[in-house]
N, C-alpha and C positions, 0 to 999 in steps of 0.2 A: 415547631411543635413536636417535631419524630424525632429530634438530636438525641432525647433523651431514651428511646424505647428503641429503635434502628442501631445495628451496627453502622461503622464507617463505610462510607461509601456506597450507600445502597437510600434508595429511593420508594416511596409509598404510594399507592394505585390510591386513586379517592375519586367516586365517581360521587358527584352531588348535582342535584336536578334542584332548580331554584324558581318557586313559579311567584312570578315580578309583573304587576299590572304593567301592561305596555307603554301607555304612557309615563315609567318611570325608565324606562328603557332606550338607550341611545345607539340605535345601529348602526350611523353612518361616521362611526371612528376610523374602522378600517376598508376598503373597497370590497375584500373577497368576503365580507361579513366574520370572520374569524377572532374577531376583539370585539365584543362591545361595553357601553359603560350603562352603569344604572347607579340611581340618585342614591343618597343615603348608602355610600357603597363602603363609607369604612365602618357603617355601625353594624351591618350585615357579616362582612367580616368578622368584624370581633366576636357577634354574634357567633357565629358558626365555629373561629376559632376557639371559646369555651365551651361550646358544646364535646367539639370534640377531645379536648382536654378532659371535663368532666369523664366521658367516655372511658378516655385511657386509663386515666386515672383508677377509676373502679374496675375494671380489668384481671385479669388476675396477674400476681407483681412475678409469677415466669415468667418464660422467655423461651419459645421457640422458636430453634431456626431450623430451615429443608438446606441441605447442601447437597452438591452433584458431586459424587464420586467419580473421578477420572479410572475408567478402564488400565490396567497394563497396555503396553502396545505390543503383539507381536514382533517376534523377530524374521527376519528375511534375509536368508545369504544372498550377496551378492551375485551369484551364478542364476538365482532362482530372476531376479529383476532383469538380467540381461538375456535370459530367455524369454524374461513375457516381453521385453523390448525389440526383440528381435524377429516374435511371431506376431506384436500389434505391427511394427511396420511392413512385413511382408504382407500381409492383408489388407493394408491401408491402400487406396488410388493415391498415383504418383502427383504429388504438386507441383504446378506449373508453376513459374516464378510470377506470373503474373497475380498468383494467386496466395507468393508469401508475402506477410509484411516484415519493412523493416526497423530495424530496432538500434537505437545509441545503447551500449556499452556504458557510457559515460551516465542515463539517465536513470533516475532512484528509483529502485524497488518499491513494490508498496507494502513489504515486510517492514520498511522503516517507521512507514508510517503506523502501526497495527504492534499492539502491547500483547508481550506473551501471556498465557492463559497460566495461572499457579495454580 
């Protein structure tokens, strides 16, 4: 339905409250009650999905979008980071090794995992 009115890659909020005589209603699909089915569920559907076409449709044919501007970043000489590194650790309580964890070299970042921000 949003292909056409949404940029790429971005996803639409739609909260819709649907009030379904119980008896049409099937709650024991999933265990933690988080799916359920109700009868006549593809006419309801399409139902809702022309409404909401309708909607768009008459809409007006702009097109706003909000974007977040990324700040500049400050700059920081190196002498300035090796001073606050050197007054956080003098102030810091000494770790006992019981108290580091150990870490592989060998195992993945989770920068690998995590797509930069454009």
């Amino acid at each position: 339905i949003y292909a056409a009115y949404l940029p790429k890659n971005t996803y639409p909020f739609l909260y819709i409250s649907l009030e379904i005589a119980p008896q049409n209603v099937d709650v024991n699909v999933h265990p933690t009650k988080h799916e359920v089915h109700f009868l006549h569920e593809d006419s309801i559907l399409e139902h809702v999905q022309q409404h909401i076409e309708s909607k768009l449709l008459s809409s007006n044919s702009s097109r706003m979008y909000f974007t977040q501007t990324l700040l500049p970043a400050v700059a920081i000489s190196s002498t300035e980071v090796v001073k606050s590194t050197k007054s956080v650790i003098q102030g810091s309580e000494q770790v006992y090794s019981h108290q580091m964890i150990r870490t592989d070299s060998r195992d993945q970042k989770l920068d690998a995992f995590l797509q930069p921000v454009i």
